[in-house]
N, C-alpha and C positions, 0 to 999 in steps of 0.2 A: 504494500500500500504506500508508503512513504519512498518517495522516490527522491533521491539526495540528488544536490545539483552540482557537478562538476563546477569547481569555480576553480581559477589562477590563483599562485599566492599574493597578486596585487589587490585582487578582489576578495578574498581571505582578510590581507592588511586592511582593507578601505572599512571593512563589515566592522573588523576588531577594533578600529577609532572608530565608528560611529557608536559602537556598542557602547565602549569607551567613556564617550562622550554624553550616552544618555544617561548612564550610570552616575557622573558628576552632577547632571544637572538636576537628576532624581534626589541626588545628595543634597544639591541648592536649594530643591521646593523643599524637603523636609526640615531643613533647619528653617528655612524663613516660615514655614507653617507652625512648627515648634515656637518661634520668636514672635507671631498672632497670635497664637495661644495666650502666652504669657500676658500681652498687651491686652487681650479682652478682657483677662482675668483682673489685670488693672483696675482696667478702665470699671468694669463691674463694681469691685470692692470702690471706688473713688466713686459711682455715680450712687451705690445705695447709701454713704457715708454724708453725700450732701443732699441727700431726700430726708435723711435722720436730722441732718443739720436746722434743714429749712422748715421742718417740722417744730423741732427744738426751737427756732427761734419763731416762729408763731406762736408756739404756746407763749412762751415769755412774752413777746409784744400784747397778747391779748389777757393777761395774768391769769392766764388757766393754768394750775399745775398737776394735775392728773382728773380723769373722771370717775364717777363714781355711777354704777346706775342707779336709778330712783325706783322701779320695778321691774319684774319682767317684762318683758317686748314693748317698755316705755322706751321717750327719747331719752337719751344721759346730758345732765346737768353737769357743769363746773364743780369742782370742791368747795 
């Protein structure tokens, strides 16, 4: 079934730098994939750290500091 193809050793050489050659650049997408990785994971920690932030500082601006609810499936009141 598999029929191997006569090639030259120039065309041997040509195949083994191309192979070569995907091999590095498969090297190059996994580090730079590895290094997005990292950067999302950044950015994530850094983007829920200023929704905590801007929370925290609405509460302060509005001098709520914690709720408390008033009953079941009531609204919740200020402390």
């Amino acid at each position: 079934m598999g029929a191997y193809l006569d090639l030259s050793d120039a065309e041997r050489a040509a195949l083994k730098l191309i192979e070569d050659q995907c091999r590095r650049e498969l090297e190059k997408m996994k580090q730079a994939d590895l290094q997005i990785r990292e950067r999302v994971k950044l950015w994530d920690a850094c983007y829920a750290r200023k929704c905590t932030e801007r929370i925290e500082l609405a509460h302060k601006k509005s001098g709520f500091t914690d709720w408390m609810p008033r009953a079941p499936g009531s609204a919740f009141k200020p402390k």
